[in-house]
N, C-alpha and C positions, 0 to 999 in steps of 0.2 A: 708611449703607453700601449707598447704591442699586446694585443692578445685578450685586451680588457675592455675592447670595445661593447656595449650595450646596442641590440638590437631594437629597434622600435620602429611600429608604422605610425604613421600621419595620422595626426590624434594621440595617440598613445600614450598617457601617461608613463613619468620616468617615475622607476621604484628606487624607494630609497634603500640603501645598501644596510646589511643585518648589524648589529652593533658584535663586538665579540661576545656580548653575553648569549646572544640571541642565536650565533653560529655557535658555541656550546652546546645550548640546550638542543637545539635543530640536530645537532652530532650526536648526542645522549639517545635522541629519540631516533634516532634512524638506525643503532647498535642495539636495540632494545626487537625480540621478538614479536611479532600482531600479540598475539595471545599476550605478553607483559604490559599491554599498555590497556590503560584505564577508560573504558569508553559509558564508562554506565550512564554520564552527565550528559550523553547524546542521547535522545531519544530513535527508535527506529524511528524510517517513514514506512507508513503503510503502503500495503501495494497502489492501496487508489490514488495516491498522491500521484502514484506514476504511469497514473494511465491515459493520460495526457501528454506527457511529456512526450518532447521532440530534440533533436542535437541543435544544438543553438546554430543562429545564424553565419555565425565565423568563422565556425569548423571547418576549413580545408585540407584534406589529406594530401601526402605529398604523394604526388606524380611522377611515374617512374616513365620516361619515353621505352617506347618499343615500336620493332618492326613486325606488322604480322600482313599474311597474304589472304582477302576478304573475295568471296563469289564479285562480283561488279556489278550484280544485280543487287547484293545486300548493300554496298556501299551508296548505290543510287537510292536506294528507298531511304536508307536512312540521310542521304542529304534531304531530299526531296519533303524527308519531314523533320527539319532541323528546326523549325520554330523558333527563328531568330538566333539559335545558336548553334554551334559548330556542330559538325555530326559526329567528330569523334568523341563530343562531351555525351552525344544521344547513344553510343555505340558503347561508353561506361557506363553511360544510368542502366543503360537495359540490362549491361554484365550484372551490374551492383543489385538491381533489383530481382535479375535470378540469381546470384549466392544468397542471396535476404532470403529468398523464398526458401531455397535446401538447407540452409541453416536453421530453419526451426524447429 
């Protein structure tokens, strides 16, 4: 059964496989353009709904390794305040939370 293997982590519910009716319809609507498909039975959400909102807890993006060459002063500070976690995870938050900040 090369190639048909299902991914799961511990926990994980296994999904049940789509009937062919359900892979039709699924193919009908993904050849169909945004604009042709019917959404009026959806209500918007308002914006306050989402003004709470956060990325759920599971979300990990994937990780790209790299080499890069840091002052030794910056890499000491930032172990120095790793707060129980690696410094190169503290040395992404920092990137992640200034592209957040020039992205607005």
């Amino acid at each position: 059964m090369r190639g048909k293997r299902l991914h799961t982590s511990v926990g994980a519910t296994k999904r049940k496989p789509l009937s062919p009716v359900e892979r039709r319809q699924l193919a009908a609507l993904e050849a169909k353009a945004d604009e042709a498909i019917d959404t009026k039975d959806i209500p918007e959400a308002p914006a306050a709904n989402w003004r709470l909102a956060r990325r759920g807890d599971l979300y990990r993006p994937v990780k790209q390794p790299v080499t890069i060459r840091l002052d030794s002063d910056i890499v000491a500070w930032f172990k120095a305040r790793g707060r129980g976690r690696g410094y190169q995870t503290e040395i992404n938050s920092a990137l992640r939370k200034y592209v957040a900040g020039r992205n607005r």
